[in-house]
C-alpha positions in Angstrom: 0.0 0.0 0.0 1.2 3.5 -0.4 -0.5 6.7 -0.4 -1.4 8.6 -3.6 -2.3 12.2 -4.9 -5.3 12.6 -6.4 -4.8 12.1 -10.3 -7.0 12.1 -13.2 -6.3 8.7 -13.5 -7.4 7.8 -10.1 -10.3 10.1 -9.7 -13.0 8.1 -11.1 -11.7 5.0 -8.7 -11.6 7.1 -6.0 -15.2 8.9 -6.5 -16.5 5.2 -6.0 -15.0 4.0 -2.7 -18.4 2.7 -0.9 -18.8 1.9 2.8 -20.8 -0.2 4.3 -23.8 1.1 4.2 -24.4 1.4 8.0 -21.2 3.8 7.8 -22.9 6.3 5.2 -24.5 8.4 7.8 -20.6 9.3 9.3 -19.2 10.4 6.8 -19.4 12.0 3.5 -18.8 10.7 0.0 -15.4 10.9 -1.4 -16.8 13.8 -3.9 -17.9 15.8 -1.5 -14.6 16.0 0.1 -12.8 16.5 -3.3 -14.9 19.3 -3.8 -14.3 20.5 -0.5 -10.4 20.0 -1.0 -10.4 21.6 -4.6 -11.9 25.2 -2.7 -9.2 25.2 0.8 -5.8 25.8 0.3 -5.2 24.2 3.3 -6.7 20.9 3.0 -4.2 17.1 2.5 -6.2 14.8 0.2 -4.5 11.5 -0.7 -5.8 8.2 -1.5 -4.3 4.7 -0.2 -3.6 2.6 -3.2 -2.1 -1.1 -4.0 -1.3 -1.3 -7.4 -4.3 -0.1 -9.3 -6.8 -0.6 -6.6 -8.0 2.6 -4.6 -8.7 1.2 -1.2 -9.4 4.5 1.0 -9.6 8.6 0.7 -8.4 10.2 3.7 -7.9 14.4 3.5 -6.4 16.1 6.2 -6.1 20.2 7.2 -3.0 21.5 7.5 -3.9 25.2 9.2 -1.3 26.1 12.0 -2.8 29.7 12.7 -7.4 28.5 12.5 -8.3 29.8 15.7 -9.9 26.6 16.4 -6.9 24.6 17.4 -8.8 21.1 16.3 -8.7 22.7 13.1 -4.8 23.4 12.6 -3.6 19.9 11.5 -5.7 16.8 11.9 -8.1 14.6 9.9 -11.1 15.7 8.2 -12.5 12.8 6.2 -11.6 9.0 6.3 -13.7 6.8 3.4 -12.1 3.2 3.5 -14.0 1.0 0.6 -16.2 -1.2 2.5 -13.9 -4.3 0.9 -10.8 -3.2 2.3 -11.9 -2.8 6.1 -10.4 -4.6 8.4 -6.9 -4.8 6.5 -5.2 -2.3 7.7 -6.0 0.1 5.7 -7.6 3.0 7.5 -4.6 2.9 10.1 -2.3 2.8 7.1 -4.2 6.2 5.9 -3.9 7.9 9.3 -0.3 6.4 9.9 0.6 8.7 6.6 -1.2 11.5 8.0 0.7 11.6 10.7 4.0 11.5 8.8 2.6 14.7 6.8 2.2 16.2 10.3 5.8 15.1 11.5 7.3 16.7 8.0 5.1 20.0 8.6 6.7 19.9 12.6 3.6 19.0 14.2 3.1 17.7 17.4 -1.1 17.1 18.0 -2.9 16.0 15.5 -7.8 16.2 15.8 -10.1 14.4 14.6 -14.2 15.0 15.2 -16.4 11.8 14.9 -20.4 11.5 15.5 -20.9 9.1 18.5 -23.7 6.4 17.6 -23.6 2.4 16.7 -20.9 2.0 14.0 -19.4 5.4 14.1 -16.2 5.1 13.8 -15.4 6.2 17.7 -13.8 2.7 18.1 -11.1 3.2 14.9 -9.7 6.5 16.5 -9.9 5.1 20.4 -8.0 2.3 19.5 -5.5 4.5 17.6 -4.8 6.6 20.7 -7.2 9.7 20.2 -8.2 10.6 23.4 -11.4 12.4 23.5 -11.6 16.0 25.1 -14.8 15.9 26.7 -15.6 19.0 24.5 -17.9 19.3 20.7 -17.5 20.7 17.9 -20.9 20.9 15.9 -22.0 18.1 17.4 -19.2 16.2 16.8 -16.6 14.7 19.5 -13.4 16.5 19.2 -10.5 14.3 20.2 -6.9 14.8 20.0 -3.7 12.6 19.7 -0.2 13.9 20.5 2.8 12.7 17.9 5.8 10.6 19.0 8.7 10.3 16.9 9.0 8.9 13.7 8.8 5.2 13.0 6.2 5.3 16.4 2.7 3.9 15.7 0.1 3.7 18.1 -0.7 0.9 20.5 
């Protein structure tokens, strides 16, 4: 697996990563979030390929002076195709993330999720985002603090 720009080549395989659909209702669809990228300056969005096959979109914000310190550097959007879960591949996404945060000097990276049954609370707990009690739009704002390179979570 590696992770990919966005490419013309790519963009109609990544435009049709589906979830499962009890997932749908956390997150948005991979176009959305292109769009979304395509209009912030600020915004990281890469895809996680093997070979030909797009297996996940994952955009980041990279914004070191937002007020909002959940929104200086962190994870927006994570769409893992519902045939690659459980590979690997969405800690493989946010395992790059997190190198693009070590590059840029970064030391805390945020993520929001919606709480409810299969939202992906469970993914980010297990990746060592600790939740700060607080929300964000109705969304749990959580926050994980970098180690050094080569370090992945427990």
């Amino acid at each position: 697996m590696e992770l990919a720009s966005l490419t013309q080549e790519n963009l109609g395989k990544s435009v049709s990563i589906t979830l499962r659909p009890e997932q749908e209702a956390f997150v948005a669809p991979v176009m959305q979030s292109i769009a979304e990228a395509y209009v912030n300056p600020t915004a990281w969005p890469r895809l996680v390929v093997d070979g030909d096959d797009v297996l996940a979109f994952i955009m980041g914000n990279f914004d070191p002076d937002h007020e909002i310190e959940a929104f200086r550097a962190g994870i927006w959007r994570l769409n893992v195709a519902a045939s690659a879960q459980g590979r690997g591949v969405g800690r493989f996404a946010v395992g790059g993330l997190e190198e693009e945060a070590r590059d840029r000097g970064v030391k805390r990276i945020s993520v929001l999720w919606e709480r409810g049954e299969h939202s992906p609370e469970g993914f980010y707990l297990k990746l060592g985002f600790v939740p700060t009690g607080k929300e964000l739009f109705g969304e749990t704002v959580a926050f994980k603090d970098l180690g050094p390179r080569g370090k992945m979570a427990p």
